[in-house]
C-alpha atoms as an extended CHARMM CRD file, in Angstrom:
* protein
*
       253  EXT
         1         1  UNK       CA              0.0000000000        0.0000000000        0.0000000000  PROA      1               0.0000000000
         2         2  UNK       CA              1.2350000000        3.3660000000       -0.5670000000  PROA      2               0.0000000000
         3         3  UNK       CA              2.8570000000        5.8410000000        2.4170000000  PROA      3               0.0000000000
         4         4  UNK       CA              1.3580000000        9.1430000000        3.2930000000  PROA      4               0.0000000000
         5         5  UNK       CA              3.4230000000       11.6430000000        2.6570000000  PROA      5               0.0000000000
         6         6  UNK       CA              5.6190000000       13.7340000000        5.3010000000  PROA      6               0.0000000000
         7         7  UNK       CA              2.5510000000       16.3110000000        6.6430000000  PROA      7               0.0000000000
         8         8  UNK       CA             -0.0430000000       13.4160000000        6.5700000000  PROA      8               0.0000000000
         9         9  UNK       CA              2.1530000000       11.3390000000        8.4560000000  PROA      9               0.0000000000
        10        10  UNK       CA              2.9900000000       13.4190000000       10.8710000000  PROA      10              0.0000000000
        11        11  UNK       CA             -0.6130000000       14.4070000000       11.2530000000  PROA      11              0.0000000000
        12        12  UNK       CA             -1.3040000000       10.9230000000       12.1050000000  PROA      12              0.0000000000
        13        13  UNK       CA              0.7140000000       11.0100000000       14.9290000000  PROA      13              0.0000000000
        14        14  UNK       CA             -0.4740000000       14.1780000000       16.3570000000  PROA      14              0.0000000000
        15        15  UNK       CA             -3.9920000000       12.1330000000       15.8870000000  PROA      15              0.0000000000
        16        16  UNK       CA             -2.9270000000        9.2730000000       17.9210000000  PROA      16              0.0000000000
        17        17  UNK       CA             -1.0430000000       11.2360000000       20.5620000000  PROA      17              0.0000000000
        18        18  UNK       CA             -3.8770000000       13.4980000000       21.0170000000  PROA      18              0.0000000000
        19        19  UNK       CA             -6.6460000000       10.4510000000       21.5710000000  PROA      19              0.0000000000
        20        20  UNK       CA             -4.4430000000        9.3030000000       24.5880000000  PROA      20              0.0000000000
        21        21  UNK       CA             -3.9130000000       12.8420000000       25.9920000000  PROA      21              0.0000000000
        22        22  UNK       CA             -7.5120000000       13.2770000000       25.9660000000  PROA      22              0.0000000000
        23        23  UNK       CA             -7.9560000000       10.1300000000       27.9630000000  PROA      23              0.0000000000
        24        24  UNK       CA             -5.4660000000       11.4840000000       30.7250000000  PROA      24              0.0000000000
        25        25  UNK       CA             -7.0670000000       14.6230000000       30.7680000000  PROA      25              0.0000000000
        26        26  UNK       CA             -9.7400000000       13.5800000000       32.5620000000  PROA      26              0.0000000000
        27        27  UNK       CA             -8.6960000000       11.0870000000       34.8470000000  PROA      27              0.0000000000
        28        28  UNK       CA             -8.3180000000       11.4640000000       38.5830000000  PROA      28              0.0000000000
        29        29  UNK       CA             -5.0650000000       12.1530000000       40.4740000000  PROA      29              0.0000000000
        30        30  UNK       CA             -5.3350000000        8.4970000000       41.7140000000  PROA      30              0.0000000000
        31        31  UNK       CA             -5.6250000000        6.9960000000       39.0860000000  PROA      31              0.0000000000
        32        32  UNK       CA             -2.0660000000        8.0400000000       37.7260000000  PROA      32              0.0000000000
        33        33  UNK       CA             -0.4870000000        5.1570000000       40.2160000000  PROA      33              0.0000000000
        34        34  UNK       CA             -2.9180000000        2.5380000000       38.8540000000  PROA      34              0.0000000000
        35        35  UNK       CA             -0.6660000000       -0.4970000000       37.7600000000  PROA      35              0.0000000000
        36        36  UNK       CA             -0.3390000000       -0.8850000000       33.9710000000  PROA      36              0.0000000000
        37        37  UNK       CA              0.2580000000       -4.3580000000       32.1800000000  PROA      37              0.0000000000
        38        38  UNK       CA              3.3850000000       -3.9490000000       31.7400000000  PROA      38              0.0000000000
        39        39  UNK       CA              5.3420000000       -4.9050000000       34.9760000000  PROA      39              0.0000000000
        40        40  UNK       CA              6.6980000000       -2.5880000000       37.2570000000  PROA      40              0.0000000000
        41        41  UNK       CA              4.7320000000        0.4120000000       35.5830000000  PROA      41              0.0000000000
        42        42  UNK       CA              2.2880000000        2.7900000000       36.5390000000  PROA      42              0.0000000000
        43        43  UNK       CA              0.2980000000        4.9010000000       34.3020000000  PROA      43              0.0000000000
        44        44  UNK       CA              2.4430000000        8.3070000000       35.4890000000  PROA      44              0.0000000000
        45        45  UNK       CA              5.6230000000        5.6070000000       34.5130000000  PROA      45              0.0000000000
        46        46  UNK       CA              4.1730000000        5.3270000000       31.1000000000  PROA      46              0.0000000000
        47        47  UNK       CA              3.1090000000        8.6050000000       30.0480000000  PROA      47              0.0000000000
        48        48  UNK       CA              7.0320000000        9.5740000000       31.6120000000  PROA      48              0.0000000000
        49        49  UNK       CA              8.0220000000        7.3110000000       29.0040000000  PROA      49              0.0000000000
        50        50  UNK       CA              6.4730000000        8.5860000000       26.1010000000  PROA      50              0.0000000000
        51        51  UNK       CA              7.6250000000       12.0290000000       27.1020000000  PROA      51              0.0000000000
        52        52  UNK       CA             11.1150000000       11.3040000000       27.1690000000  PROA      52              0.0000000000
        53        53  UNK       CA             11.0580000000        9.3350000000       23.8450000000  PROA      53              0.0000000000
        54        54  UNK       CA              9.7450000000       12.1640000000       22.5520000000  PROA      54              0.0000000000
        55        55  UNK       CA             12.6580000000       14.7410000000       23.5220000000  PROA      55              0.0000000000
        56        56  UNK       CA             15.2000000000       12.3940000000       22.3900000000  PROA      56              0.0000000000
        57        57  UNK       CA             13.3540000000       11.7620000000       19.3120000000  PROA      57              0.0000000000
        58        58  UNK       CA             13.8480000000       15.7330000000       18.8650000000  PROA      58              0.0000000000
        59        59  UNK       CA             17.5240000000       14.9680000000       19.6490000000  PROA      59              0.0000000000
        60        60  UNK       CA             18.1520000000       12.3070000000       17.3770000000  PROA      60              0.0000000000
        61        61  UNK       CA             16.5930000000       14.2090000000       14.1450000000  PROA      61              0.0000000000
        62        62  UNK       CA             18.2550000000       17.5910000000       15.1830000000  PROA      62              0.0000000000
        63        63  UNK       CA             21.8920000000       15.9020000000       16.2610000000  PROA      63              0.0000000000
        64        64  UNK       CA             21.2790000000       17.1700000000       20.3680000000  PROA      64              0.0000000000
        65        65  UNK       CA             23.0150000000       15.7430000000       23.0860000000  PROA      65              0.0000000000
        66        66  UNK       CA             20.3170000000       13.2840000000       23.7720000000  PROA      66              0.0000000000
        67        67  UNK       CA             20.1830000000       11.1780000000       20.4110000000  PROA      67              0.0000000000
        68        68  UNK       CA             18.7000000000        8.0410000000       21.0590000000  PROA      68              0.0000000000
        69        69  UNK       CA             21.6880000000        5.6890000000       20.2860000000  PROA      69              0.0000000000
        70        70  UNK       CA             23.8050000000        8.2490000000       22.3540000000  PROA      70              0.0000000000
        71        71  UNK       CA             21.5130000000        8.2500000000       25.2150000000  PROA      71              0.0000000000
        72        72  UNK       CA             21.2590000000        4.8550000000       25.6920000000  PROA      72              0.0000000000
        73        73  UNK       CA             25.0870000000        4.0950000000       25.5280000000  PROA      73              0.0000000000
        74        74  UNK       CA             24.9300000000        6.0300000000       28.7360000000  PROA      74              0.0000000000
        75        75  UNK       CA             23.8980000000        3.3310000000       31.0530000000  PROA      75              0.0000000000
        76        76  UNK       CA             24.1560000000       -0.5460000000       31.7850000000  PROA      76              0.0000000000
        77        77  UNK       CA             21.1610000000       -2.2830000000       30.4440000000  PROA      77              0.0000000000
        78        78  UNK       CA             18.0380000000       -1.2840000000       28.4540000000  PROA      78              0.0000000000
        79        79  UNK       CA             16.1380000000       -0.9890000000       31.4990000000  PROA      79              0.0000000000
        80        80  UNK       CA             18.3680000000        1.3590000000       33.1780000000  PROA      80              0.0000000000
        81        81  UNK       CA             17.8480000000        3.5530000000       30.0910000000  PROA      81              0.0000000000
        82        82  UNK       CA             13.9470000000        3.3040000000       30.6290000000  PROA      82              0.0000000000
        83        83  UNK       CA             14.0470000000        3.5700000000       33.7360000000  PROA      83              0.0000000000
        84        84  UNK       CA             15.4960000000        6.8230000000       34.0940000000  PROA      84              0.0000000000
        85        85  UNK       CA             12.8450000000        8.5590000000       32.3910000000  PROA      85              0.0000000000
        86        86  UNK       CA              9.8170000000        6.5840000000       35.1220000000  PROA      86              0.0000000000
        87        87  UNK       CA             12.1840000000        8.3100000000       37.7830000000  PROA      87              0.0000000000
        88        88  UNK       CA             12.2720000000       11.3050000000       36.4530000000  PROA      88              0.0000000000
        89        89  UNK       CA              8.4140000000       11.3510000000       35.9660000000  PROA      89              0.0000000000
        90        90  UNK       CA              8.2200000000       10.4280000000       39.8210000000  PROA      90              0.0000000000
        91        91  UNK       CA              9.4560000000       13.5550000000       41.1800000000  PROA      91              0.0000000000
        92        92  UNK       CA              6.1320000000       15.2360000000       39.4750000000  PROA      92              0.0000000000
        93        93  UNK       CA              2.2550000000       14.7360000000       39.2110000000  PROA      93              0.0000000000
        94        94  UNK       CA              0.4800000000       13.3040000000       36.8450000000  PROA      94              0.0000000000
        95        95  UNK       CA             -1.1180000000       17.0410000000       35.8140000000  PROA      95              0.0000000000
        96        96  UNK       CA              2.9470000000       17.4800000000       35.5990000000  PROA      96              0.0000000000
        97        97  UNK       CA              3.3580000000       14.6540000000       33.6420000000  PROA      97              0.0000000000
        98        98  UNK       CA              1.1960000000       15.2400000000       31.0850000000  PROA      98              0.0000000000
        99        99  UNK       CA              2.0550000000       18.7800000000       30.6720000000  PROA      99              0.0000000000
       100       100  UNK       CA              5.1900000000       17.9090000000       29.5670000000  PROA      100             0.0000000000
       101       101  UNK       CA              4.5780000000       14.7670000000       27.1920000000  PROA      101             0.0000000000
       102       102  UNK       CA              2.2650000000       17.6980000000       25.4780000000  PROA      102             0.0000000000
       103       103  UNK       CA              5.1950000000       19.8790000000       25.1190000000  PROA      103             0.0000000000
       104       104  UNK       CA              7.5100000000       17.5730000000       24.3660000000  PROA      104             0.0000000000
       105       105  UNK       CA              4.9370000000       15.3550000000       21.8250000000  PROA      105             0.0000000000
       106       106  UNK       CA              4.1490000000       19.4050000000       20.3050000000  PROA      106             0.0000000000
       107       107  UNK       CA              7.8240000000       20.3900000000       19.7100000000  PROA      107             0.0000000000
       108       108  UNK       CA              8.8480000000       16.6770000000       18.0660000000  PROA      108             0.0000000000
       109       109  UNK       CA              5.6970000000       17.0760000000       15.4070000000  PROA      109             0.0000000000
       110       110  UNK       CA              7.2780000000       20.5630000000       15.1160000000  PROA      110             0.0000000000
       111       111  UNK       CA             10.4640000000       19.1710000000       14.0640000000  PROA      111             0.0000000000
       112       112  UNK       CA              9.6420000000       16.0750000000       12.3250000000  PROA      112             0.0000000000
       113       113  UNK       CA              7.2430000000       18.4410000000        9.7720000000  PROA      113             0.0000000000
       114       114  UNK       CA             10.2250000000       20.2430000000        9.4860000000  PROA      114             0.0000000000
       115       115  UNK       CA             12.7930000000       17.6250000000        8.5900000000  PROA      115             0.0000000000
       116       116  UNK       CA             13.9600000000       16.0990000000        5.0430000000  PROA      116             0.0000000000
       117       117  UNK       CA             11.7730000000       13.1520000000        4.4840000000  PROA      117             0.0000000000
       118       118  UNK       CA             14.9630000000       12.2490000000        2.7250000000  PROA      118             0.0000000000
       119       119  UNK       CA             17.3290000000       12.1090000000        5.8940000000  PROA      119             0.0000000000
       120       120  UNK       CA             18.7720000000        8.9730000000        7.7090000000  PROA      120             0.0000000000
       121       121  UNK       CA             18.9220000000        9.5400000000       11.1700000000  PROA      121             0.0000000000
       122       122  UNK       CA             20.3040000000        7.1110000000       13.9200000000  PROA      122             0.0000000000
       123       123  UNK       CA             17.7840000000        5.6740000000       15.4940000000  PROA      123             0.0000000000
       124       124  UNK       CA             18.5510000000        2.3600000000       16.2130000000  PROA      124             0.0000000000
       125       125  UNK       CA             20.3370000000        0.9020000000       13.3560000000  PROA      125             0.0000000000
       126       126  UNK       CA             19.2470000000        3.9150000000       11.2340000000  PROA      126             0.0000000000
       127       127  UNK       CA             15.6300000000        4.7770000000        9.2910000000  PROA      127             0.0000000000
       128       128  UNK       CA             14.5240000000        7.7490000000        7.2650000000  PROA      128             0.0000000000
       129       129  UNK       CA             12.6220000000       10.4210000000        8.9310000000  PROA      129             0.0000000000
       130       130  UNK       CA              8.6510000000        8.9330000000        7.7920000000  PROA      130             0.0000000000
       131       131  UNK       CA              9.7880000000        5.8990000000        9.2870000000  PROA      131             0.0000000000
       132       132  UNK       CA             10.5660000000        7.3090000000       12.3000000000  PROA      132             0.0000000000
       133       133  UNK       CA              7.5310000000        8.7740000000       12.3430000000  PROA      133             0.0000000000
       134       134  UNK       CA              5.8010000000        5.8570000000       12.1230000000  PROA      134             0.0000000000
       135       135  UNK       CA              7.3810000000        4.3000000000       15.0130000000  PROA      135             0.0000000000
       136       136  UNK       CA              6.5430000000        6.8110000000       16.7070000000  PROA      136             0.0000000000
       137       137  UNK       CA              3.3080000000        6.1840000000       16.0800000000  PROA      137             0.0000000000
       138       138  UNK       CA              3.5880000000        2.2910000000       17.0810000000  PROA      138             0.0000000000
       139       139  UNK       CA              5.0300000000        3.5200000000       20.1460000000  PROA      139             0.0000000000
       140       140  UNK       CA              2.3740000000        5.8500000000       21.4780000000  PROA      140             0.0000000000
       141       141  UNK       CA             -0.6990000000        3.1930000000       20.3920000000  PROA      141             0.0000000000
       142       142  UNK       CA              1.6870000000        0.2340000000       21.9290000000  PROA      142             0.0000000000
       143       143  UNK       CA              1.8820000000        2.0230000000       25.1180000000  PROA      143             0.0000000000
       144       144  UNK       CA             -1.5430000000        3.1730000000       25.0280000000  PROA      144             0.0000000000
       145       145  UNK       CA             -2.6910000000       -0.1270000000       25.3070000000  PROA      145             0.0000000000
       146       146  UNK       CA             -1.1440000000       -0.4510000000       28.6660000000  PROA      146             0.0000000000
       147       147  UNK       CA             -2.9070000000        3.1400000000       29.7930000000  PROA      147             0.0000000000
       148       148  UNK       CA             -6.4240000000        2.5240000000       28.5020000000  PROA      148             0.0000000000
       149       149  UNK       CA             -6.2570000000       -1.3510000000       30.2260000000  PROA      149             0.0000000000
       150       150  UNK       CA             -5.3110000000        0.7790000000       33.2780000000  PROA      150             0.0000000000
       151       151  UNK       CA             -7.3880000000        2.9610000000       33.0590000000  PROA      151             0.0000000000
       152       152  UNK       CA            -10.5940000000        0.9130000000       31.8800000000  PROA      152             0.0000000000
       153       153  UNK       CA            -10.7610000000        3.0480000000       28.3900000000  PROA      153             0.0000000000
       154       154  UNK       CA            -11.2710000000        1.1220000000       25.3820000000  PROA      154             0.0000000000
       155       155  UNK       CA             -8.9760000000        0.3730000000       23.2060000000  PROA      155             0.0000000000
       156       156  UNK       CA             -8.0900000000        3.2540000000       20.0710000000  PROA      156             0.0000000000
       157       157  UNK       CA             -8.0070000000        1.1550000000       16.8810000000  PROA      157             0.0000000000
       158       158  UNK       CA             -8.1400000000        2.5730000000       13.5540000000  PROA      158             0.0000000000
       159       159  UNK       CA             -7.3840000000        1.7760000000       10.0360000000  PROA      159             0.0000000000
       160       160  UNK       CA             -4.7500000000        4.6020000000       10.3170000000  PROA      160             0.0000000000
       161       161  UNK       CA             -2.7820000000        3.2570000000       13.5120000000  PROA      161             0.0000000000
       162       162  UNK       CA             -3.0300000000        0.0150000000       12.6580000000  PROA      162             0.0000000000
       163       163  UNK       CA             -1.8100000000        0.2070000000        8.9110000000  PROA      163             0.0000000000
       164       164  UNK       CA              1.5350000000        2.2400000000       10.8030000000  PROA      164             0.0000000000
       165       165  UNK       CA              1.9980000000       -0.6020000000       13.5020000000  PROA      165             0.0000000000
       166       166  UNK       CA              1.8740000000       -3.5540000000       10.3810000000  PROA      166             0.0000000000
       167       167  UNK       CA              4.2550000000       -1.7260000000        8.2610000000  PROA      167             0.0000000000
       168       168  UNK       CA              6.8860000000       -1.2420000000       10.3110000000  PROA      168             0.0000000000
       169       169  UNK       CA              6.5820000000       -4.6620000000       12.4110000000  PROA      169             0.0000000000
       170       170  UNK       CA              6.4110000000       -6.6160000000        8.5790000000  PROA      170             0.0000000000
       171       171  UNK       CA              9.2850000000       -4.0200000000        7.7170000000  PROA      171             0.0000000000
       172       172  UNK       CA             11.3390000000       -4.7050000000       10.4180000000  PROA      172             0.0000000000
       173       173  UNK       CA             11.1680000000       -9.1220000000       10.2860000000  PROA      173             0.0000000000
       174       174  UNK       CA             14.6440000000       -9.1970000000        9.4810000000  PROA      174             0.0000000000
       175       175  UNK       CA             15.2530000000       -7.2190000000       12.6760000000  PROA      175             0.0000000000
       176       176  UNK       CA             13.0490000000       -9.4130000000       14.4190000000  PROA      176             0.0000000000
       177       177  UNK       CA             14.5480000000      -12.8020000000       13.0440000000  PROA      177             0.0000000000
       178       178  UNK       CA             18.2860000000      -11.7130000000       14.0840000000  PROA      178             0.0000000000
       179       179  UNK       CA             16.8520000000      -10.4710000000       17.0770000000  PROA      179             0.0000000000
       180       180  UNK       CA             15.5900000000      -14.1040000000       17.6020000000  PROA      180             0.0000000000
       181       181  UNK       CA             18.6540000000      -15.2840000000       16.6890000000  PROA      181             0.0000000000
       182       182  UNK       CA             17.1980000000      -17.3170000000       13.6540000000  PROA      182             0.0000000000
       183       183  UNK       CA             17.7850000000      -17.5380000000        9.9970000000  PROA      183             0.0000000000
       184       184  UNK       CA             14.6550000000      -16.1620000000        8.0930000000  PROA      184             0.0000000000
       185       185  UNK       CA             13.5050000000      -18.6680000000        5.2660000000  PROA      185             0.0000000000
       186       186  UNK       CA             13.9110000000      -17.8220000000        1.8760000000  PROA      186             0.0000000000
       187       187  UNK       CA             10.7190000000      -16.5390000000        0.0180000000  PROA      187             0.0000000000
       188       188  UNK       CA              8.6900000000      -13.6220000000       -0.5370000000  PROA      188             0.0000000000
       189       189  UNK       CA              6.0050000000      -12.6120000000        2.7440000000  PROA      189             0.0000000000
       190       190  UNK       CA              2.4010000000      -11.6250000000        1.6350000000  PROA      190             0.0000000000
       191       191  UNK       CA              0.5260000000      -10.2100000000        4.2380000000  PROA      191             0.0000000000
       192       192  UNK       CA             -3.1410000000       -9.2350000000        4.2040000000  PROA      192             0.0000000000
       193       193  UNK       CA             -4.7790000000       -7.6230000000        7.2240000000  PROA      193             0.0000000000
       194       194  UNK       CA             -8.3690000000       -6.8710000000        7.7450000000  PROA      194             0.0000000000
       195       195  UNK       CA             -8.2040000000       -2.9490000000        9.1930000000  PROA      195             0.0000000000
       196       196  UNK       CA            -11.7340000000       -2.1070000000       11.4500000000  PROA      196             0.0000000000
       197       197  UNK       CA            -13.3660000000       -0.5580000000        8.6630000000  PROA      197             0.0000000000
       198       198  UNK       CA            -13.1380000000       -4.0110000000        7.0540000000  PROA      198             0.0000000000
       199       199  UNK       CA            -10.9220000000       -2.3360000000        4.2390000000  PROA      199             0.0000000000
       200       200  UNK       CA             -7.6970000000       -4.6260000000        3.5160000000  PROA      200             0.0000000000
       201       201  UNK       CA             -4.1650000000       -3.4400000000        4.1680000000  PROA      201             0.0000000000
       202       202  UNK       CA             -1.1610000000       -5.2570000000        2.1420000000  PROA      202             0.0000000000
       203       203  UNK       CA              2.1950000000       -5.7370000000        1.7620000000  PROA      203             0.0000000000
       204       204  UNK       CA              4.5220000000       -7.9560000000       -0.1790000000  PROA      204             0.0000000000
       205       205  UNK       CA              3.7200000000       -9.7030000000       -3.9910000000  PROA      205             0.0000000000
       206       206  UNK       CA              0.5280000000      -10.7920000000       -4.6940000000  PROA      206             0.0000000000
       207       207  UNK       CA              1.9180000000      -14.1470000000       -6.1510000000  PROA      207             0.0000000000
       208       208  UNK       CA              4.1640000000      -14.5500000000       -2.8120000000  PROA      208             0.0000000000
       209       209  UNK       CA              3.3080000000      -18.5500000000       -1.3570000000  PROA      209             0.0000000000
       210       210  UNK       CA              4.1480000000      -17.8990000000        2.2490000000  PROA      210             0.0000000000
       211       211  UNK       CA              1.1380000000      -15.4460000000        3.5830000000  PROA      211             0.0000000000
       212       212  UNK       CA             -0.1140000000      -14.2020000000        6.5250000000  PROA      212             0.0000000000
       213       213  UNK       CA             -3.5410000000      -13.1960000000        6.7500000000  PROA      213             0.0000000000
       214       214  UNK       CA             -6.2430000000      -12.0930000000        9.8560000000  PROA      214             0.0000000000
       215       215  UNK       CA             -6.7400000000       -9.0260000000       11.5580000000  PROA      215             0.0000000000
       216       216  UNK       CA             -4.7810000000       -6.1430000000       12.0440000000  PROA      216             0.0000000000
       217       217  UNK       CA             -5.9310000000       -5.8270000000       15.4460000000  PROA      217             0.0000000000
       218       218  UNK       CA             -4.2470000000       -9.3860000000       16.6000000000  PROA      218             0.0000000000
       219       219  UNK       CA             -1.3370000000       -8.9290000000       13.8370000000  PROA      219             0.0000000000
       220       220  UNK       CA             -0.6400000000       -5.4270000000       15.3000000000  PROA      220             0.0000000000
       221       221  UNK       CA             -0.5900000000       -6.5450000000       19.1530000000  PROA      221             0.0000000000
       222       222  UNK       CA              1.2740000000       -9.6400000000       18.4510000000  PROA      222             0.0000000000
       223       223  UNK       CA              3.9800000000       -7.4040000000       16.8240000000  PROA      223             0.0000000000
       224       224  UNK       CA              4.4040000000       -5.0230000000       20.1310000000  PROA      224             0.0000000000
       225       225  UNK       CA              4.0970000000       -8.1240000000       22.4260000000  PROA      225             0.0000000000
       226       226  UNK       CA              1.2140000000       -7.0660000000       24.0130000000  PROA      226             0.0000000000
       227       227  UNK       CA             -0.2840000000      -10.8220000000       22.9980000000  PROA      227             0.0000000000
       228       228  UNK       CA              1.3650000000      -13.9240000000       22.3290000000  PROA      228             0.0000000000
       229       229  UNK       CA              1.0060000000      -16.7340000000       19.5640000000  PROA      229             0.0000000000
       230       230  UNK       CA             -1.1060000000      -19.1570000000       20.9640000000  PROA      230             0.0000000000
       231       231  UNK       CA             -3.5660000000      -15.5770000000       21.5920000000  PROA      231             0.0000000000
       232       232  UNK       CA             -3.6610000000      -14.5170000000       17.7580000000  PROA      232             0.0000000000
       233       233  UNK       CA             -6.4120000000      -16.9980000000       17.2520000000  PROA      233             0.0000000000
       234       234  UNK       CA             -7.5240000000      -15.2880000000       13.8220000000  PROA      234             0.0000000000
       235       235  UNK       CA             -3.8410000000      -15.0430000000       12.9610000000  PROA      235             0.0000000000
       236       236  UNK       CA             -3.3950000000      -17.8110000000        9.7640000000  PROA      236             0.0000000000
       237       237  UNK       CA              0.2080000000      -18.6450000000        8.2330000000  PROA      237             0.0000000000
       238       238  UNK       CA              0.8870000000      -20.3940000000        5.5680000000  PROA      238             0.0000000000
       239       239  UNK       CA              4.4300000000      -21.2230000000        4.8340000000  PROA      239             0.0000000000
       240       240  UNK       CA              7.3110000000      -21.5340000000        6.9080000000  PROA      240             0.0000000000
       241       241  UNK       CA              8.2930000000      -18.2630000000        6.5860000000  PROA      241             0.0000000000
       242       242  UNK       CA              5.1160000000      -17.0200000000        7.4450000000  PROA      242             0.0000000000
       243       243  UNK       CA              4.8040000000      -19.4240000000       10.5250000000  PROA      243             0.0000000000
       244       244  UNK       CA              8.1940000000      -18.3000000000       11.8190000000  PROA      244             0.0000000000
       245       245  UNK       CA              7.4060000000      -14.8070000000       11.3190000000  PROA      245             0.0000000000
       246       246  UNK       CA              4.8850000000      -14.8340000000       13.4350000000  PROA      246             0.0000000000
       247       247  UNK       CA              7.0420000000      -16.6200000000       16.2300000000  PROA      247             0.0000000000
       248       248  UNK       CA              9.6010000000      -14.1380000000       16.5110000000  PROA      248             0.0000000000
       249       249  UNK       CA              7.1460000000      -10.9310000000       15.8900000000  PROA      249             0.0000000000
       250       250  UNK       CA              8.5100000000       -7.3400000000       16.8680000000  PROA      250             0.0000000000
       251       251  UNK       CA              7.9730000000       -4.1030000000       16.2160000000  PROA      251             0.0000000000
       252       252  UNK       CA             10.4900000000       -2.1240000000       18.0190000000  PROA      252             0.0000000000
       253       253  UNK       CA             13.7860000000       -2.1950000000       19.2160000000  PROA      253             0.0000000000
């Protein structure tokens, strides 16, 4: 299927942010320390999170001292890096929190608008700035599935969200396969994805024998680990590429 361009993306991701910052707007002070699914993490923890990813998201695109690849050199572990921005989110509200994921989510749309669609930048192993939008996107609907479980909200899934979260977790299977530490199978990957207004999205040839097909909704969960396997009931593969694929199913870093 064919990417947005640059403004529409980042549009998209002002859509998403926005539907989970109207959810914390109205919550209670209370209900900022309500346990999320993800171990060890609060709602406050989570929205800290996002925040933080945001500003070095800023600092990756615009070379500042807090570029993601950088910043995380800084400490130990992965979860030491994580951490530090829950910790830093514990010194404030939630009211405080919030504030400034909205500054921080306003001033990285700011820059990501104004950025070369063209330009590599190092997040990670490297991606051009759309994709980075797009995992930016993945990131804010992954972890607002933790909030709005939390929180009792229903879920926010859309053809828009949910097209971003397949492309970059079918993108990124060669990630997820080393990752795994597994060879992928030779082949071409078809995948075809029922979005909620029952339109299709698709990626990979037509003629391709290894496919994947089901909902987005399962595909797109199963890709940022929020279910497993054996959960993606509606998930079919046929192939062994396909099967594997769906074994060793990421979406981030």
């Amino acid at each position: 299927m064919p990417r947005p361009d640059l403004a529409q993306l980042v549009a998209e991701l002002e859509e998403e942010q926005a539907s989970l910052q109207a959810v914390l707007a109205e919550i209670e002070p209370d209900q900022w320390l309500v346990p999320t699914p993800a171990e060890g993490w609060d709602v406050r923890d989570t929205v800290s999170h996002l925040a933080d990813t945001d500003e070095i998201a800023v600092d990756t695109v615009l070379g500042g001292p807090r570029s993601l690849n950088d910043e995380a050199a800084r400490f130990d572990a992965p979860e030491a890096f994580t951490l530090s921005a829950c910790l830093k989110g514990r010194t404030m509200t939630g009211a405080e929190v919030l504030a400034w994921w909205e500054r921080a989510s306003q001033r990285e749309r700011d820059v990501l608008l104004a950025a070369d669609p063209s330009a590599r930048v190092p997040w990670g192993l490297g991606m051009l700035v759309p994709s980075l939008v797009t995992a930016r996107v993945m990131e804010t609907w992954a972890h607002g599935l933790d909030i709005r479980a939390a929180l009792g909200a229903p879920d926010h899934d859309t053809d828009t969200n949910l097209s971003h979260v397949a492309w970059i977790g079918t993108r990124a299977l060669p990630y997820a396969f080393s990752v795994a530490g597994r060879e992928m199978p030779p082949g071409d990957l078809r995948v075809e994805l029922d979005l909620p207004s029952g339109a299709i999205w698709s990626h990979g040839p037509p003629e391709a024998a290894d496919r994947i097909t089901g909902p987005a909704s399962e595909y797109c969960r199963l890709f940022v680990q929020r279910i497993t396997r054996a959960s993606a009931t509606g998930l079919k593969a046929e192939g062994d590429l396909a099967d594997v694929a769906l074994e060793v199913a990421r979406a981030y870093l």
